[in-house]
Phi, psi and omega in degrees: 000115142335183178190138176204161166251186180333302216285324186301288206294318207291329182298347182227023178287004073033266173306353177276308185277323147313321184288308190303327161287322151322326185098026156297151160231129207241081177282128152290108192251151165238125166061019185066006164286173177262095214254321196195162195235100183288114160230172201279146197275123180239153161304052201320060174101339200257112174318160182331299182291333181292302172321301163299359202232346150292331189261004194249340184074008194260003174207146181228155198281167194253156195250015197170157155297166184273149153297133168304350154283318151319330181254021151281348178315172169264171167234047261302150187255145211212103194287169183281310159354273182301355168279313178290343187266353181275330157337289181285333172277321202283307183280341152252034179265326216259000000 
């Protein structure tokens, strides 16, 4: 495991961000304290787009099962019509 401080990782970051791609790991000093720590980001099972799309902030890992009271839930009824024709007007506005 590295170590670097502020000024070092912003003149090399590049060379920083290859070793952490490699699988280093990298601690961050301000004043030789220890501020934050760089690792390599890994993927547990999950394909790509998720990942990205978790790392983007626009999606979350799910935390747990659903209750089995959710799916007891009521539902509103939706003849299948009205679902194709709000489809199809939704896609031709567009």
């Amino acid at each position: 495991m590295r170590s670097t401080n502020i000024a070092d990782l912003r003149n090399h970051l590049t060379q920083y961000l290859q070793e952490v791609r490699a699988g280093e790991e990298i601690i961050v000093r301000d004043r030789q304290r220890p501020i934050a720590k760089i690792v390599p980001f890994s993927v547990d099972g999950q394909d790509a787009d998720d990942a990205a799309l978790i790392a983007a902030g626009l999606m979350r890992k799910g935390s747990g099962a659903v209750p089995p009271s959710f799916w007891k839930a009521r539902r509103s009824r939706v003849s299948l019509k009205a679902v194709v024709a709000a489809v199809t007007a939704d896609r031709d506005e567009v």
